[in-house]
C-alpha positions, -999 to +999 in steps of 0.1 A: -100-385-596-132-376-572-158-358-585-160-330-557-129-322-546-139-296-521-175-292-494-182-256-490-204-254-462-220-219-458-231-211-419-240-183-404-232-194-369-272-200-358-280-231-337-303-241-364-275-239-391-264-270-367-278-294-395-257-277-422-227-287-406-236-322-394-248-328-431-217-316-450-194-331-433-207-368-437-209-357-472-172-345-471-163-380-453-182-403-474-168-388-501-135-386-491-131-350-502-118-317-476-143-288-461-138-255-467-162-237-439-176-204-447-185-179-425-203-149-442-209-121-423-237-105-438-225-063-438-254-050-460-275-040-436-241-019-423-237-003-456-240+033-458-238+038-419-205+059-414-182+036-396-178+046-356-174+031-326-204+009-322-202-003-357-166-012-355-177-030-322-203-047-338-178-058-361-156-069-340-185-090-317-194-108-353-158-116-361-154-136-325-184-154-330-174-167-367-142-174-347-157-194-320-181-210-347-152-221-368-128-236-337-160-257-328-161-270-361-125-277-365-127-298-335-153-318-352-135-325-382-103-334-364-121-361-348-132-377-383-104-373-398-115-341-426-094-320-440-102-283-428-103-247-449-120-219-423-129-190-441-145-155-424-157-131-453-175-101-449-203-092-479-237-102-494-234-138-484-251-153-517-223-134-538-193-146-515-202-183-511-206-181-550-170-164-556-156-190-534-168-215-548-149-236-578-164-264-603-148-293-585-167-284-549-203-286-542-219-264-517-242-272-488-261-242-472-294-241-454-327-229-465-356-210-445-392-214-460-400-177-456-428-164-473-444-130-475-424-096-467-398-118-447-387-132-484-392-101-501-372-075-482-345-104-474-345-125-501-331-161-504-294-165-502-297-204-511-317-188-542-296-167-553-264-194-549-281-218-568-288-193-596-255-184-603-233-210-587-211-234-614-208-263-592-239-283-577-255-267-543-272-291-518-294-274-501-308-283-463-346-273-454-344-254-420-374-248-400-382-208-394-381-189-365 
């Protein structure tokens, strides 16, 4: 039996989320275990807005990006031979990559060294994963905007 059965790897589509993906799946193929890809889109800053027109566009716009995002990474793991789960959830994306994750898996996600207001008004998703999170999280330092 392996010991992880299952990479989650949590993007958010950016170029520097890049790393994220190259990293977990070498994990997932030196370990001989499947990916699960998880694209969060992150809708709290959406909440309490009445839904209209532009927000159900904005929607939609974020949807076909985590689309695009997930057939680019599908092509990637067909070439080395991984087994492929695409996810596209919308929520607070620390809480969803928790909730889909399971003991057997371990989650890799990036990190941004915010300090100051940045980290106080947005908080730290790889924080808050690692907090509450029953399977191990590998987390990948990414360098700020």
């Amino acid at each position: 039996m392996k010991e992880y059965e299952r990479v989650i790897i949590a993007t958010d589509g950016s170029e520097e989320n890049e790393i994220v993906i190259d990293r977990g799946l070498s994990l997932a193929r030196l370990i001989g275990a499947s990916v699960k890809v998880l694209f969060v889109i992150d809708t709290g800053g959406l909440s309490g807005i009445p839904p209209d027109e532009l927000i159900t566009a904005l929607e939609g716009h974020m949807e076909s990006e985590a689309e695009s995002v997930l057939g680019d990474i599908e092509d990637r793991t067909d070439e080395i031979g991984v087994k492929l789960e695409k996810s596209i959830k919308n929520g607070d994306p620390s809480q969803v990559i928790v909730d889909e994750s399971e003991k057997d898996d371990i989650i890799v996600l990036g990190h941004h060294t915010r300090t100051g207001l940045s980290r106080l008004f947005r908080g730290s998703t790889a924080q808050k994963v690692i907090e509450n999170a029953e399977c191990p999280v590998m987390v990948i330092r990414l360098e700020d905007e």
